[in-house]
N, CA, C and O atoms as a MOPAC input file, in Angstrom:
PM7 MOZYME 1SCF
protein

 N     65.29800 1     9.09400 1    -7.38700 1
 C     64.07200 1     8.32900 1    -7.45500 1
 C     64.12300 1     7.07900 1    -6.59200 1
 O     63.33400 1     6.56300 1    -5.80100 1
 N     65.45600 1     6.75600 1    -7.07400 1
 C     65.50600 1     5.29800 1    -5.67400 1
 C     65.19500 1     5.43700 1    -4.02400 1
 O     65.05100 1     4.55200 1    -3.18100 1
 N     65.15100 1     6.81600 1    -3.91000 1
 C     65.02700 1     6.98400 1    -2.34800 1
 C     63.70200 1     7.33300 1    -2.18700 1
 O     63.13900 1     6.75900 1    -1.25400 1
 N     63.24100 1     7.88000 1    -2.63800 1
 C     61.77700 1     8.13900 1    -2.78800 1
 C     60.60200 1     6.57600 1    -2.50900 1
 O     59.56800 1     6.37900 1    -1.87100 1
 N     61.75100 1     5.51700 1    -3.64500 1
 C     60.94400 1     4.61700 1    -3.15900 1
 C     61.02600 1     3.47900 1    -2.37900 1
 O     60.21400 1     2.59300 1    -2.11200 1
 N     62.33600 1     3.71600 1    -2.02600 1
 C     62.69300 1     2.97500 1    -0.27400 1
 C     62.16500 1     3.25500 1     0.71400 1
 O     61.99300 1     2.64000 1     1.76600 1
 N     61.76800 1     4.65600 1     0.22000 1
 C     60.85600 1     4.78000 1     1.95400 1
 C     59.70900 1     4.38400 1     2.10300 1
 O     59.64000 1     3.56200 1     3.01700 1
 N     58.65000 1     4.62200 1     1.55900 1
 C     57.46600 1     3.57100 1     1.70000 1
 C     57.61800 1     1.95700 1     2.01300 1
 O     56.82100 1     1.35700 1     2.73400 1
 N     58.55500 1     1.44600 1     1.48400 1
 C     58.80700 1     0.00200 1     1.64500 1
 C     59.50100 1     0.17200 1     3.52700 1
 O     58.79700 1    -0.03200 1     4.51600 1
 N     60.68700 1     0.49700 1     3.56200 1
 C     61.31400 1     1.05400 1     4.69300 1
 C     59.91600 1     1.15500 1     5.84300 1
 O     59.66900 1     0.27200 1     6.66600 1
 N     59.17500 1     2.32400 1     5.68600 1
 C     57.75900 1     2.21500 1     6.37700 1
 C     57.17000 1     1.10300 1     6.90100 1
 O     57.04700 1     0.70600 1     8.06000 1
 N     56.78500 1     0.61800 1     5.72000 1
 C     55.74600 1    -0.60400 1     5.59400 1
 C     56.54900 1    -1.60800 1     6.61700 1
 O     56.08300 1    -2.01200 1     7.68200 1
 N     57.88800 1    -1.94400 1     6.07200 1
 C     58.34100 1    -3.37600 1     7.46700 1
 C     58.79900 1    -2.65700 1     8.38400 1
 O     59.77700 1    -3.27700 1     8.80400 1
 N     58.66200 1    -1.49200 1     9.09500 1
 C     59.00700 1    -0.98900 1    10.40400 1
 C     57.44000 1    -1.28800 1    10.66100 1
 O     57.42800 1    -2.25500 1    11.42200 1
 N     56.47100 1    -1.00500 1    10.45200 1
 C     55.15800 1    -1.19100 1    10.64500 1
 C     54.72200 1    -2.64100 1    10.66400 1
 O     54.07800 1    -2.98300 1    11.65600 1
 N     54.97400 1    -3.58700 1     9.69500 1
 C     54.97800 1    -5.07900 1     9.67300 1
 C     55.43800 1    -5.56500 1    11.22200 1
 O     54.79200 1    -6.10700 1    12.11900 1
 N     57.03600 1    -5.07200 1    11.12300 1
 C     57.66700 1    -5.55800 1    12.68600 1
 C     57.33600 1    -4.63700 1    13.61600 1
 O     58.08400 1    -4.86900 1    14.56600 1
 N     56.61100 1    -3.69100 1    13.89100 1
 C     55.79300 1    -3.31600 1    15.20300 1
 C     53.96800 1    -4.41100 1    15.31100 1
 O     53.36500 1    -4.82400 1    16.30200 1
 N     53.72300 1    -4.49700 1    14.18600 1
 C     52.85600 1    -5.11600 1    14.26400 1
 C     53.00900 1    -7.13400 1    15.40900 1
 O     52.27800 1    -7.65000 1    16.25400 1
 N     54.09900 1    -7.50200 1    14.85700 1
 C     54.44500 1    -8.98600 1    14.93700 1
 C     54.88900 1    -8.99800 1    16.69900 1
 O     54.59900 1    -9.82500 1    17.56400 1
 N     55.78400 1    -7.59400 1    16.79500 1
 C     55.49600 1    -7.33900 1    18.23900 1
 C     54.97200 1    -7.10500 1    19.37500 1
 O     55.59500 1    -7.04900 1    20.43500 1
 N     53.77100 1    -6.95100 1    19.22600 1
 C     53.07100 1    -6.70400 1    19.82000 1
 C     52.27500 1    -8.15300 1    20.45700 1
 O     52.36400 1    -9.15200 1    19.74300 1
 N     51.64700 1    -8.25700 1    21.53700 1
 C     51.02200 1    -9.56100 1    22.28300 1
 C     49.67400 1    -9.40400 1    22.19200 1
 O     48.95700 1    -8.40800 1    22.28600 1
 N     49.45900 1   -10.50300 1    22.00300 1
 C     47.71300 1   -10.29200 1    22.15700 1
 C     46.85500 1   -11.25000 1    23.07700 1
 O     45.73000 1   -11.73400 1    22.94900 1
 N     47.79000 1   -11.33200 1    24.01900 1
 C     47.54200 1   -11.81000 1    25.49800 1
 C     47.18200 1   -10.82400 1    26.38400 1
 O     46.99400 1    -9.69100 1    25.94100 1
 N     47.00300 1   -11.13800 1    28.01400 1
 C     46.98400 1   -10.03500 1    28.66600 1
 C     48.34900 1   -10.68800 1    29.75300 1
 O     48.45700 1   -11.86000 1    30.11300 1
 N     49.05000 1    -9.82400 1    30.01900 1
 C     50.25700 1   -10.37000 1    30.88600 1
 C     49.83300 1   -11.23500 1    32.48100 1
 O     50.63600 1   -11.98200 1    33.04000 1
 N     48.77700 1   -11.01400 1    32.88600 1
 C     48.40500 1   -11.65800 1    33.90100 1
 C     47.89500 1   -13.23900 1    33.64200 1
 O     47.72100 1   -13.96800 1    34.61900 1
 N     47.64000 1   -13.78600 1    32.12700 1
 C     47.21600 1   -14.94100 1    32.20000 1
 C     49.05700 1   -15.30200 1    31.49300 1
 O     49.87400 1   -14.82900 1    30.70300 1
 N     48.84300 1   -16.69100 1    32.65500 1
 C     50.54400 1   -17.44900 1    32.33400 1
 C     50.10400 1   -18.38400 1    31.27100 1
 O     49.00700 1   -18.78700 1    30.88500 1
 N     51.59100 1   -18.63100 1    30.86300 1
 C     51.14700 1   -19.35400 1    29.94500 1
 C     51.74500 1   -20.72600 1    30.28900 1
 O     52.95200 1   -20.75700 1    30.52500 1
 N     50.98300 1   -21.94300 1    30.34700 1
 C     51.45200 1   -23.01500 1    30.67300 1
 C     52.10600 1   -24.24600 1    28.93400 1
 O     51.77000 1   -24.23300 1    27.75000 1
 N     53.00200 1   -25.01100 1    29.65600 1
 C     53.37900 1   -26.49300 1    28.66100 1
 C     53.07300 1   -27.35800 1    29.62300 1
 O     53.26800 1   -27.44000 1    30.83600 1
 N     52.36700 1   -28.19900 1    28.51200 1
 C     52.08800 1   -29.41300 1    28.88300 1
 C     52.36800 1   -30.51500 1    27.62500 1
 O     52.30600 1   -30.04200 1    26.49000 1
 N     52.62700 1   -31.75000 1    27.74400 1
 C     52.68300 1   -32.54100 1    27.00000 1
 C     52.03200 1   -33.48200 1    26.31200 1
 O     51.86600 1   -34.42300 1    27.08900 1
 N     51.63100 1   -33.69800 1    25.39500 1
 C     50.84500 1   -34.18100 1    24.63500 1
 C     50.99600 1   -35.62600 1    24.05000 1
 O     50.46600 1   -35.30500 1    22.98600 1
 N     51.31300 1   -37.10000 1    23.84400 1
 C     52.17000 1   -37.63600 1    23.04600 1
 C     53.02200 1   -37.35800 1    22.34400 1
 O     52.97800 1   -37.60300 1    21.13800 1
 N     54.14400 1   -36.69800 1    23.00400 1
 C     55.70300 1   -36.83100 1    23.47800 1
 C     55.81200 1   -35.03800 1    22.54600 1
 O     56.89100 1   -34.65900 1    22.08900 1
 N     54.64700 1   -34.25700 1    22.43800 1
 C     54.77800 1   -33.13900 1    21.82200 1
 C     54.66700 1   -31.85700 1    22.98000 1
 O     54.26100 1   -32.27300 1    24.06500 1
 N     54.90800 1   -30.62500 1    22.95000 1
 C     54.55900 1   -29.65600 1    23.75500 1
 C     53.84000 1   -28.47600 1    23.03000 1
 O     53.99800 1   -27.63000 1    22.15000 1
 N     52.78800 1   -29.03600 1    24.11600 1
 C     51.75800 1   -27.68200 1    23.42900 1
 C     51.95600 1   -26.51600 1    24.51900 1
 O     52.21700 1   -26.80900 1    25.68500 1
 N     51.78500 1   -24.81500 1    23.97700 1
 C     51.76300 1   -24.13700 1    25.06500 1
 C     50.28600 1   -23.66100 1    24.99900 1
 O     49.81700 1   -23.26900 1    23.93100 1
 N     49.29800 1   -23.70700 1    26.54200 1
 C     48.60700 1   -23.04400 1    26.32600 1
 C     48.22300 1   -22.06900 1    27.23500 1
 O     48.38200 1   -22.27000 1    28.43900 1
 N     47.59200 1   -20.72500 1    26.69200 1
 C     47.06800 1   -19.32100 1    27.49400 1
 C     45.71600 1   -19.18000 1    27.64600 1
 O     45.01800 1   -19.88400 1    26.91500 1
 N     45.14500 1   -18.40200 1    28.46000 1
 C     43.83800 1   -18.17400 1    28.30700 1
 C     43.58100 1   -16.59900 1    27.48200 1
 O     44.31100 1   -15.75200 1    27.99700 1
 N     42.88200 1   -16.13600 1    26.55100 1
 C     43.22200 1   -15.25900 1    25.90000 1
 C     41.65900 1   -13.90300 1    25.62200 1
 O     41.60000 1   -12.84400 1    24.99800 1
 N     40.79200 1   -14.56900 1    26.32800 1
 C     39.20700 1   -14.01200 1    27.29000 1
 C     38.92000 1   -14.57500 1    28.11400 1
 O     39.06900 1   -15.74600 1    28.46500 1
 N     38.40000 1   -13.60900 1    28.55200 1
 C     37.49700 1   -13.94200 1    29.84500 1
 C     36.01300 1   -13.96200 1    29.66600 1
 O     35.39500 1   -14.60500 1    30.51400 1
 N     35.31700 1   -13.36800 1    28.70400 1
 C     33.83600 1   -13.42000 1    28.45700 1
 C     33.70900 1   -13.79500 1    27.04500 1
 O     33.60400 1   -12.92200 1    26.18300 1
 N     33.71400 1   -14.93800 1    26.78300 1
 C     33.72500 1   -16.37600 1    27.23700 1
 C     34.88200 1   -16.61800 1    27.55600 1
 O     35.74800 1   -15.75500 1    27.41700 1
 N     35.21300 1   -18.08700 1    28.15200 1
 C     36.79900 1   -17.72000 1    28.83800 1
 C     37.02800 1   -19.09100 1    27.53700 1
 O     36.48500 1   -20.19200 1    27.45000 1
 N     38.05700 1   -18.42000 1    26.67200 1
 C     38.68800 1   -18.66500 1    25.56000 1
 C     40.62100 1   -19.20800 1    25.88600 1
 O     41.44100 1   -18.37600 1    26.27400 1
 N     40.95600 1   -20.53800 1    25.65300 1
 C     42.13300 1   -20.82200 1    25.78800 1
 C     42.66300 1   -20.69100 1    23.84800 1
 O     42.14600 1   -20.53400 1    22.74200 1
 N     43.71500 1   -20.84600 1    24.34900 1
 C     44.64000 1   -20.83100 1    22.84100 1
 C     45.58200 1   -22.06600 1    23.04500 1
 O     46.00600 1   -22.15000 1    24.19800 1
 N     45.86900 1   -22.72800 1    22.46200 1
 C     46.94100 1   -23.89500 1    21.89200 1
 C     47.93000 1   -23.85300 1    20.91200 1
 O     47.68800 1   -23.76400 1    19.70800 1
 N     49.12700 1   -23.92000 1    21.44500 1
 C     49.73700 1   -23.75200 1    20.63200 1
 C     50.83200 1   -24.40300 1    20.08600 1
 O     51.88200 1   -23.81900 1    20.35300 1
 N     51.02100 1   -25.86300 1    19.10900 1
 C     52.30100 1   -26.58000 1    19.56400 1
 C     53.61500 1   -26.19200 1    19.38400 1
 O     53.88800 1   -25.24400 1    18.64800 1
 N     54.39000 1   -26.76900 1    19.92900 1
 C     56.07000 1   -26.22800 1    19.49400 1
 C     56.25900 1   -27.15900 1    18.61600 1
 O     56.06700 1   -28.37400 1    18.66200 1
 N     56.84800 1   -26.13500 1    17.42200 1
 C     57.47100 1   -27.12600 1    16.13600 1
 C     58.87400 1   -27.29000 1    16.23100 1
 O     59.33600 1   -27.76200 1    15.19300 1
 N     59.73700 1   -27.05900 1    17.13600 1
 C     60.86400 1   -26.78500 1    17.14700 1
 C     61.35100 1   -28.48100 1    17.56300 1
 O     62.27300 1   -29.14400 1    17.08700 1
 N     60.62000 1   -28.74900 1    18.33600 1
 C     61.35700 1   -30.29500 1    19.17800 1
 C     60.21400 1   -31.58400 1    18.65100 1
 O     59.54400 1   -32.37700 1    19.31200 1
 N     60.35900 1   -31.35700 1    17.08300 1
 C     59.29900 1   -32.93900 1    16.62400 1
 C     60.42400 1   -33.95900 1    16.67400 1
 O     61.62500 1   -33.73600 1    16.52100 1
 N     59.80200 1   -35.15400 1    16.92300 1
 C     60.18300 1   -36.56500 1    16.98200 1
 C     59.81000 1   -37.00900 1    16.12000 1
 O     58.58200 1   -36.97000 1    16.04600 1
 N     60.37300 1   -37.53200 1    15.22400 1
 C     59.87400 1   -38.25100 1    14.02300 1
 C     59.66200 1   -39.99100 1    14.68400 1
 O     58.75200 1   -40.73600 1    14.31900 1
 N     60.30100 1   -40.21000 1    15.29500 1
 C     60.07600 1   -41.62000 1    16.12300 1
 C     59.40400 1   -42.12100 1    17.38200 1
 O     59.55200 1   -43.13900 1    18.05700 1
 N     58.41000 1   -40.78900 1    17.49500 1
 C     57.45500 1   -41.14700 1    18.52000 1
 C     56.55800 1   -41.84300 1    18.59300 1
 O     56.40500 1   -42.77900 1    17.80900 1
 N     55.46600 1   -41.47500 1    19.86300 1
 C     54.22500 1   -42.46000 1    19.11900 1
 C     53.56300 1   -42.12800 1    18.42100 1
 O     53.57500 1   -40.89900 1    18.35200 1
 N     52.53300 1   -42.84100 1    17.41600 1
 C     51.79600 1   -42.45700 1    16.26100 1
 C     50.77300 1   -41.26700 1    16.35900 1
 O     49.69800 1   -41.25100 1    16.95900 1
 N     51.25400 1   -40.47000 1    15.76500 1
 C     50.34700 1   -39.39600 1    15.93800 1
 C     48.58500 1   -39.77200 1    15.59500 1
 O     47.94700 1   -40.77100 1    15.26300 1
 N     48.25600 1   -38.17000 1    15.93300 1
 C     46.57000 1   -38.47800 1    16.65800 1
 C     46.48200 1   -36.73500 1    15.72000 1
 O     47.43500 1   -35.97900 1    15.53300 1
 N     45.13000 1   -36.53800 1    15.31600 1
 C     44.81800 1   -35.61100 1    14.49800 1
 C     45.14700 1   -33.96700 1    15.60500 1
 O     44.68300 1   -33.89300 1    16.74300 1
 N     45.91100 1   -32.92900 1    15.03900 1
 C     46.19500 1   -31.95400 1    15.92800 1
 C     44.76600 1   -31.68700 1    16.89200 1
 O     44.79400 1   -31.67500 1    18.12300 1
 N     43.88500 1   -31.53800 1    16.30400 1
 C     42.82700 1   -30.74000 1    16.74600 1
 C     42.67700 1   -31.44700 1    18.27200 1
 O     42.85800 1   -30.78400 1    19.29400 1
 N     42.28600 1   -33.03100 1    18.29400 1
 C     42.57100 1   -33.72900 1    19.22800 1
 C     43.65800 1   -33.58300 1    20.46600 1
 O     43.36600 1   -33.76200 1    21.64900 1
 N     45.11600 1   -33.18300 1    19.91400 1
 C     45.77100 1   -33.34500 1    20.94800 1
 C     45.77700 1   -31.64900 1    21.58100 1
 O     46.06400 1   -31.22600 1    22.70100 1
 N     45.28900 1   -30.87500 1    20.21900 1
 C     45.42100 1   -29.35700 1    21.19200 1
 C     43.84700 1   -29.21600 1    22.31800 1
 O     43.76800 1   -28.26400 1    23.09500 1
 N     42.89600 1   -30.10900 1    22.25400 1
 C     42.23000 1   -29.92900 1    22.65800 1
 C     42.68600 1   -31.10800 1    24.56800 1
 O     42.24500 1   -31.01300 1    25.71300 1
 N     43.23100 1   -31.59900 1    24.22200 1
 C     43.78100 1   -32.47300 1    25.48800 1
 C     44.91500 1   -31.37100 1    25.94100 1
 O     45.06300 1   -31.16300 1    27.14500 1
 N     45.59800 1   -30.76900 1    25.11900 1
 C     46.77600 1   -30.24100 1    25.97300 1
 C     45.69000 1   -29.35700 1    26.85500 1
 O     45.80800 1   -29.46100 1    28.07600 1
 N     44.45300 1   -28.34100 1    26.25700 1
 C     43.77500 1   -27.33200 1    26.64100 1
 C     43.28100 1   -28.21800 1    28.11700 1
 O     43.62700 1   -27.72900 1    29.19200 1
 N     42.73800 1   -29.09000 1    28.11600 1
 C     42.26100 1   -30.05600 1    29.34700 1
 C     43.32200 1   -30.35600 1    30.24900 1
 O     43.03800 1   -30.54100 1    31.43300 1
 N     44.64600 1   -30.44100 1    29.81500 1
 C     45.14800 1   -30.59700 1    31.17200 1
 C     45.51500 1   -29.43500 1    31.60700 1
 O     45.61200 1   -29.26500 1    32.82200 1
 N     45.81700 1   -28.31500 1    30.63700 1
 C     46.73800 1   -27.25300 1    31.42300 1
 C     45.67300 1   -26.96000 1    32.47700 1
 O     45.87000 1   -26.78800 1    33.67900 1
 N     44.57100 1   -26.93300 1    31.85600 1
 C     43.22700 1   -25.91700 1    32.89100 1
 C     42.15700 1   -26.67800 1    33.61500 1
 O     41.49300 1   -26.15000 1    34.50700 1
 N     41.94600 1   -28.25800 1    33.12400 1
 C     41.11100 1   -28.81000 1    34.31400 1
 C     39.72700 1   -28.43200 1    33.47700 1
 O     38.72500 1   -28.64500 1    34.16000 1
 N     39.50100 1   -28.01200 1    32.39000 1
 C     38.10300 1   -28.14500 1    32.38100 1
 C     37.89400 1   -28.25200 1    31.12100 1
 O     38.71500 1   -27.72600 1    30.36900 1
 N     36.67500 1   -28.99800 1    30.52500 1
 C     36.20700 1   -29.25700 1    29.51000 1
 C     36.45200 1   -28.22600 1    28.26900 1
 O     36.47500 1   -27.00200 1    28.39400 1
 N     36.65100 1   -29.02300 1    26.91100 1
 C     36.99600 1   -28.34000 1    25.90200 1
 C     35.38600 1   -28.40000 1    25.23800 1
 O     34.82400 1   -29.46400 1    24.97700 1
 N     34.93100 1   -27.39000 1    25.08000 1
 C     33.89400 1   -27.21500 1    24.07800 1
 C     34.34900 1   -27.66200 1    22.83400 1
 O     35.45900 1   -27.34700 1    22.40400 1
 N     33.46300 1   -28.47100 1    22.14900 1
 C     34.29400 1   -28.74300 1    20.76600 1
 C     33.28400 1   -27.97800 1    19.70500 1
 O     33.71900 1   -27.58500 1    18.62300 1
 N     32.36800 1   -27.85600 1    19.96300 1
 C     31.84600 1   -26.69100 1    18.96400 1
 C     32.30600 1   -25.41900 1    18.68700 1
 O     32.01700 1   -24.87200 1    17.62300 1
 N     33.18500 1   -24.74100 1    19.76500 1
 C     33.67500 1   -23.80200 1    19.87700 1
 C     35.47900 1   -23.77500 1    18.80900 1
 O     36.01700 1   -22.84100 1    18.21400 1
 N     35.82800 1   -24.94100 1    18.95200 1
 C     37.18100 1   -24.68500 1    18.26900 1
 C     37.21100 1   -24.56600 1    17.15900 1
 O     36.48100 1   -25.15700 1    16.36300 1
 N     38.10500 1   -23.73800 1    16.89100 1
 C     38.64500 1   -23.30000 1    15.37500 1
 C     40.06000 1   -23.52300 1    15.43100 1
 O     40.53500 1   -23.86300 1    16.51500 1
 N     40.97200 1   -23.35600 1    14.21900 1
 C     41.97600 1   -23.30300 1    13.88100 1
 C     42.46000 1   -22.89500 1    12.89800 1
 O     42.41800 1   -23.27800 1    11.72900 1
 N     43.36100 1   -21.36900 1    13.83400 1
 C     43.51100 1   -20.14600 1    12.18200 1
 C     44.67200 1   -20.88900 1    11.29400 1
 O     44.84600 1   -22.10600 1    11.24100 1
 N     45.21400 1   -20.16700 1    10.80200 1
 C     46.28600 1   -19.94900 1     9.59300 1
 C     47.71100 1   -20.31000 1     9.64200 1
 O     48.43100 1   -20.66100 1     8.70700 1
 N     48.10700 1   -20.11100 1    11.35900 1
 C     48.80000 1   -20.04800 1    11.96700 1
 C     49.47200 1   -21.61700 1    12.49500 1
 O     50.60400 1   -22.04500 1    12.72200 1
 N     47.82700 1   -22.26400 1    12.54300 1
 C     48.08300 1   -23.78500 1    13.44600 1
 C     47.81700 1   -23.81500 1    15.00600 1
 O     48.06500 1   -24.70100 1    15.82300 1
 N     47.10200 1   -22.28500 1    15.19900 1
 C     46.65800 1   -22.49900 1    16.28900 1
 C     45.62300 1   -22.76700 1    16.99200 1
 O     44.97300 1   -21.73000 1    16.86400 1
 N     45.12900 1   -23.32900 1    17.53300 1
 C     43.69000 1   -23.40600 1    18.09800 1
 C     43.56600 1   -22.96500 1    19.09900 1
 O     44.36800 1   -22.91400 1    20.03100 1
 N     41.93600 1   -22.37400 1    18.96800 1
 C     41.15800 1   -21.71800 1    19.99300 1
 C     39.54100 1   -21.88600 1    20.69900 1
 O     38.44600 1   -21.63300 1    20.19600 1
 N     39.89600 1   -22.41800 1    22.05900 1
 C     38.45900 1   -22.98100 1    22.30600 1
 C     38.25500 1   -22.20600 1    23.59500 1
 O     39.08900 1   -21.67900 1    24.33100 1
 N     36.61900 1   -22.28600 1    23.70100 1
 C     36.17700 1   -22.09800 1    24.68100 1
 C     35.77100 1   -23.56800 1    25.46500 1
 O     35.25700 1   -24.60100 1    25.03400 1
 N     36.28000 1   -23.13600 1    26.90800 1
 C     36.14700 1   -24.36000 1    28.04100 1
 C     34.63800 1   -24.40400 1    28.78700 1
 O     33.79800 1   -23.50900 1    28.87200 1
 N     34.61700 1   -25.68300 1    29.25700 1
 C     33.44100 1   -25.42900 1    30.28700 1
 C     34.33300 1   -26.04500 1    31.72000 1
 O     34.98800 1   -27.08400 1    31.63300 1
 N     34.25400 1   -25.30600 1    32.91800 1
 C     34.57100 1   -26.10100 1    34.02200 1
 C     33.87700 1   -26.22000 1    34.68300 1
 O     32.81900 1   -25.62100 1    34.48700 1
 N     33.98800 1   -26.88900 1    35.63800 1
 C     33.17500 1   -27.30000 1    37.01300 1
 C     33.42000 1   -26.49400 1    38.35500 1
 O     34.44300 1   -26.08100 1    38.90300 1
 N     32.22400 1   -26.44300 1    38.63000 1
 C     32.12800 1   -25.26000 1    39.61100 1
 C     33.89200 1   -25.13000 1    40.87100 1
 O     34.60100 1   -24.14500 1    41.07900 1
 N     34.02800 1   -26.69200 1    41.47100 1
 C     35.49900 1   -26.26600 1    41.75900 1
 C     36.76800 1   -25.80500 1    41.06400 1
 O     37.58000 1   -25.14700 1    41.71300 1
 N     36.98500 1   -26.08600 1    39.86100 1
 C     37.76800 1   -25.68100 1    39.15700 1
 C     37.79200 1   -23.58800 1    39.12900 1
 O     38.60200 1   -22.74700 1    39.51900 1
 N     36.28700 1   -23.52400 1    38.37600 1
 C     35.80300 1   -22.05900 1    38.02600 1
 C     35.76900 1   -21.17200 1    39.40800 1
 O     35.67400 1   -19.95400 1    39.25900 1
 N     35.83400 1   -21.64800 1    40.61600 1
 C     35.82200 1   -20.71300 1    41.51800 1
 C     37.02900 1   -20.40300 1    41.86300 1
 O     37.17100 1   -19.38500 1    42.54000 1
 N     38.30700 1   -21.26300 1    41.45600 1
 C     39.72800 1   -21.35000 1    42.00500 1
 C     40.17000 1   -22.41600 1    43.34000 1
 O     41.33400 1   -22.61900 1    43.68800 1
 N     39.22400 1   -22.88700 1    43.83200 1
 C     38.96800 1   -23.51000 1    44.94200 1
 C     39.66700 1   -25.11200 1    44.55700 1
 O     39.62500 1   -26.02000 1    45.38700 1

């Protein structure tokens, strides 16, 4: 009986960890760091119709003795402005479960053409 019910469980986190593996980027958009007050956010672009960035900070390298922090939403929306040069819609951002945020940009015609 014990084996019977290892395998469903067995299943389930081979399925959990194919799930966690998987990207939900597209490999052609890079992903840039930039710095934030003394934090590193990474960010990707993650659509193109609307063109949607993602933010993401690293929790790995906090400073407890930096400068005074500033509300996340704020600094993921500055990291999103410098990696890419163009305006953060702020009606557009959310922030899932995760701690990540996701906005749609507006740029300016030199920026948006590549030019």
């Amino acid at each position: 009986m014990k084996i019977r019910a290892t395998v469903p469980v067995l299943l389930a986190a081979l399925a959990v960890a194919g799930c966690e593996a998987t990207t939900l980027t597209k490999p052609e958009y890079p992903t840039k760091s930039v710095g934030v007050l003394s934090r590193t956010w990474e960010v990707v672009q993650v659509a193109d119709t609307p063109v949607t960035y993602r933010a993401t900070r690293d929790w790995n390298n906090l400073n407890p003795y930096g400068p005074p922090p500033r509300r996340r939403s704020v600094q993921a929306a500055t990291a999103i402005q410098q990696a890419t040069g163009c305006r953060v819609i702020w009606s557009s951002m959310y922030e899932n479960i995760s701690g990540q945020f996701y906005s749609q940009v507006s740029c300016p015609p030199s920026v948006a053409s590549g030019s």
